[in-house]
Each structure stands twice: as structure tokens, then as C-alpha cells.
N, C-alpha and C positions, 0 to 999 in steps of 0.2 A: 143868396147867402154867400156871402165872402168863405172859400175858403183854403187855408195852411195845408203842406205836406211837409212831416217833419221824416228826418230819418236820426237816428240814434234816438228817438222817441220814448224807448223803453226804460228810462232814467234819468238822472243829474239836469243840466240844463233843458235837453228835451222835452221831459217830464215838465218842468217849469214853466217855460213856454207853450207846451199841449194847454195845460191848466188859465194861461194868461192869455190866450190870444182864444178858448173855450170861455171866458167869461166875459167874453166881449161879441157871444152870438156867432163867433164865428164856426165853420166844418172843419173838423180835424181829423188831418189823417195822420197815423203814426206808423214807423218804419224801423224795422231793426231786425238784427239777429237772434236778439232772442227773446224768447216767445213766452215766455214768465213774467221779464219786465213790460212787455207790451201788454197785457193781460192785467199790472197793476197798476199802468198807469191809465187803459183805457176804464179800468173799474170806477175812476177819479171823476170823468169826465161821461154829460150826459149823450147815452148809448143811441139816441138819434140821429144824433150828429157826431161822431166817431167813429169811425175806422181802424182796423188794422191790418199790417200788411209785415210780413214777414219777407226780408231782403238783406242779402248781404251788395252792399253799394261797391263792392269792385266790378259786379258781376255786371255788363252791360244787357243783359236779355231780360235780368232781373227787372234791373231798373223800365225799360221798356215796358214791363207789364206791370208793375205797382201806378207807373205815371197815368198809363192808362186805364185802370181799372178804378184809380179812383177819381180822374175825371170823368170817368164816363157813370160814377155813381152818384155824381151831382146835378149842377147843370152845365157843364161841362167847364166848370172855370177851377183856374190854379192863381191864384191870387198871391198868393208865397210858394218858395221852393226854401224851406229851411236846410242848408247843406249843412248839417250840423254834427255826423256820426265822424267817430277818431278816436285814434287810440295812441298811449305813449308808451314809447321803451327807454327806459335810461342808463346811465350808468356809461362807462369809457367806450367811445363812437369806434375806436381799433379791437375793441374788444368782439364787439356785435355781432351774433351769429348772422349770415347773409339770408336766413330762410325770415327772423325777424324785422331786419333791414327791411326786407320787400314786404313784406304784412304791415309796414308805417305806412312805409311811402304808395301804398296801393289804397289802402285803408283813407289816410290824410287827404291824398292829391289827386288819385285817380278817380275815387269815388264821387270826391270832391267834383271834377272834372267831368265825369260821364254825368251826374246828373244836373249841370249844366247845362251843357248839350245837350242832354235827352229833352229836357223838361223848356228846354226856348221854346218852341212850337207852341205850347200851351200855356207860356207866360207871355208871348209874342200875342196871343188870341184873348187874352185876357187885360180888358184898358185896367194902367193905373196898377200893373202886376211888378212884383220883385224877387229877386235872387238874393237870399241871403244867407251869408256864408262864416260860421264860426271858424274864426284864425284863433289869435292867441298875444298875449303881452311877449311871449316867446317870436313873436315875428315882428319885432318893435329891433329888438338887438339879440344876437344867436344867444343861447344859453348852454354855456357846459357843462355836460352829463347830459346833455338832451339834445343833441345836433341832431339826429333824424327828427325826431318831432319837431324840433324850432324850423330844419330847412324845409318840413311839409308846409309850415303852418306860414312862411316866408313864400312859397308858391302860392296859397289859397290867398293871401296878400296881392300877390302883382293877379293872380288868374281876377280877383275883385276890381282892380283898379284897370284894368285892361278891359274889361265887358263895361265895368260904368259909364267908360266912354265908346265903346261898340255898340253899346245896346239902346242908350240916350235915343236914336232915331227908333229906332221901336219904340218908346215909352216904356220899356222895364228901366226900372231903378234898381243898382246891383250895391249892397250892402255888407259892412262885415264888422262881425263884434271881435273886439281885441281882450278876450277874460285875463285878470293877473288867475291871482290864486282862489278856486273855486272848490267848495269841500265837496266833491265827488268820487265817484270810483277811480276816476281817472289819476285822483292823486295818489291811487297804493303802489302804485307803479316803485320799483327799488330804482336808486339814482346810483349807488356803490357800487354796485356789483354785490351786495352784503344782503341785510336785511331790514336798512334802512331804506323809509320811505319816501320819498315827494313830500309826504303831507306831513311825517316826520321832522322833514329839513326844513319846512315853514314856521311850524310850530317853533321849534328849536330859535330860527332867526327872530322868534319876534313880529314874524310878519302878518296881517290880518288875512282873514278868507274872506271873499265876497257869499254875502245867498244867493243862492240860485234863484230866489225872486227879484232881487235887483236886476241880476242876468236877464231875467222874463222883462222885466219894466222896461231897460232899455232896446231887448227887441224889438219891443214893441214900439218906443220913440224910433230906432234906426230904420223898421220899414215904412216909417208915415213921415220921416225924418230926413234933410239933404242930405248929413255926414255921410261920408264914404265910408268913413273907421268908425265905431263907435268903442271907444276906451273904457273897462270895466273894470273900477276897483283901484284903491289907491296906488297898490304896485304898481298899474298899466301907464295911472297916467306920471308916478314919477319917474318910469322908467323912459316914457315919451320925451320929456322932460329932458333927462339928461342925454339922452341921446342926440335932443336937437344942443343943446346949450353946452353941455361938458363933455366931450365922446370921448375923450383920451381919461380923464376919471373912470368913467364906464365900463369904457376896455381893462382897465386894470381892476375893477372890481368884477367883472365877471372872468378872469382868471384863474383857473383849478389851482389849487397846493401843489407843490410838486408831489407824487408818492415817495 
């Protein structure tokens, strides 16, 4: 039996992909901090083939014993490594307390990071296995009010295209979804400094949300799939778009107001 280990499992896209890559027979393990949403998202999904595992992905000892406890609860294979737990802070990047600064960039890139490395062993063991790693339409072109997030999710971008080709001799396939705008928790996040939200300032533009079943459907293409990127949602791919074709329009539309 094929199977996933997700981590931010406990909701939004996670949640989605637990449910889409569990209706295709596969083992799922799910991963997160907290222990309420892992409880309802494993409630979703049948209790034989599910797992959970309570981790915070900065922690490298952590991740060392989820990786192995839940290979070794199967038949020893990891078939996926969904790198997908993150979190955003927004609002003026001079502003930023430095305790939140490091909780992105620990959270986004190093989590991101350690469980790469931890988990090659056993994606290296497994024919036909992939690393795949939620970036963001944020690492297409920086976005401000979101520079920590955008330059995390700008490393999980190059750390993706630098193992796709490291790891090609192994046989992992190393993956990554580009989401625009996704109606999750993620989006409460304040972008002002106020009490305006992320999902606030979508709404407001006009701009569409993608579901988080689209999100599940092209995980699911991008691990069975060549693309490196897989672009989610109409904002990702016009933002693709202008960036390779108008960059100087681009730049000036993503330009803050003066205050």
C-alpha cells in the first residue's frame, strides 16, 4: 500500500489532500501541531489506514521520530513526503517583531528543510517516491506586506528545483504547488498592521479563491506529474504570466501606497 506523510495535516490544504490521495487507497499519515485539527481531520478518513502524529516541523528530533514511526507502521515505505505545514505574518516587513520574523522563517524553510533531509533515506528506499513541497504564487514575484512569507516560500522554490535535479539519480521526483489565493486559516493573517485581513484584501480586490479540492487534485497530478511547479489558481498562473512577459508593469503593481 502506497503511502503519504503530510504535515500541517490538521486543516486547509492538508486536510484536502489527506481526503484525496485517502480515496485513492492510499496510507495516510498526518502531522501537525495541533491536536484538535488532527483528530478532525483523521475522523474524515478510514481509521485503518490513518495515522497521527503530533510535531512541530522546526524541531529536528521531532521530525526523526514521526518519519520513523510511521514507516515503520507500514511496510516500511514513504511514497510522499507532503512538506506542506506554514504559516504567514503580514503587514510592514520594518515593522516586524524579530521573535515573529524567526517563527516564519523557521516554520516556512527550515521545517521545510529538515524534513527533506530527514525523510531522503526513506524516499531514496522507496522506487518511484517524491518530495513535495507547498511554495506559493507569493514566490512567483515578492509580494508586499508579506516579504517574510513571500522570501520563505521563494527558498522552498529554489530548495524544490535544486533537489529535482540532485535527487533525479535517486529516482525521487521533487515537486511543488505554487497556491494564489486559498480560503484557509492562513488567510486571517492582518496585512496593515490594523484589522484588516489577507482574505479581507482578496475579497475587497475582486480576486477569486481557489478550493482546496482543486489544491488536492493537482497534488495529486504534480506527484504522478513532470512539472516541477505546479501553478494553482488563476492569480498564480496570471501572476506567472506577467512576470515572465511584463516585469516592469508587475513591479509597479505590486508597489505599496505611500502611508
Amino acid at each position: 500500500m502506497k503511502a503519504i506523510l503530510i504535515t500541517g495535516g490538521g486543516s486547509g490544504i492538508g486536510r484536502a489532500v489527506a481526503a484525496r490521495f485517502s480515496r485513492e487507497g492510499w496510507r495516510v499519515g498526518l502531522a501537525d501541531i495541533d491536536p484538535a485539527g488532527l483528530a478532525a481531520t483523521a475522523a474524515l478518513l478510514p481509521a485503518d489506514r490513518t495515522s497521527t502524529h503530533r510535531m512541530d516541523v522546526r524541531d529536528a528530533g521531532e521530525w526523526e521520530h514521526v518519519l520513523a514511526e510511521f514507516v515503520e507502521g507500514g511496510d516500511g515505505r514513504l511514497d510522499v513526503l507532503f512538506n506542506n505545514a506554514g504559516i504567514a505574518a503580514g503587514g510592514a516587513f520594518g515593522d516586524m517583531p524579530l521573535d515573529t520574523l524567526d517563527r516564519v522563517l523557521d516554520v516556512n524553510f527550515r521545517g521545510v528543510a529538515y524534513g527533506a533531509r530527514l525523510a531522503y533515506p526513506y524516499l531514496k528506499a522507496t522506487p518511484g517516491s517524491c518530495l513535495l513541497n507547498t511554495a506559493s504564487a507569493s514566490a512567483i514575484y515578492g509580494s508586499a506586506g508579506l516579504a517574510a512569507y513571500s522570501a520563505t516560500k521563494f527558498a522552498v522554490r529554489g530548495l524544490t528545483e535544486a533537489l529535482d535535479g540532485e535527487w533525479a539519480a535517486d529516482g525521487i521526483r521533487v515537486r511543488s504547488l505554487m497556491p494564489g489565493f486559498i480560503d484557509t486559516p492562513l488567510l486571517s493573517v492582518a496585512v496593515d498592521g490594523g484589522n484588516r485581513s489577507a482574505r479581507d484584501t482578496v475579497v475587497e480586490a475582486g480576486l477569486e479563491f481557489t478550493p482546496v479540492e482543486t489544491v488536492a487534485d493537482l497534488a495529486w497530478d504534480a506527484v504522478h506529474g513532470d512539472r516541477v511547479h505546479m501553478l494553482v489558481g488563476k492569480t498564480a498562473r496570471r501572476l506567472a504570466f506577467a512576470a515572465r512577459w511584463m516585469p516592469g508593469r508587475l513591479r509597479k503593481m505590486m508597489r505599496s501606497p505611500r502611508r
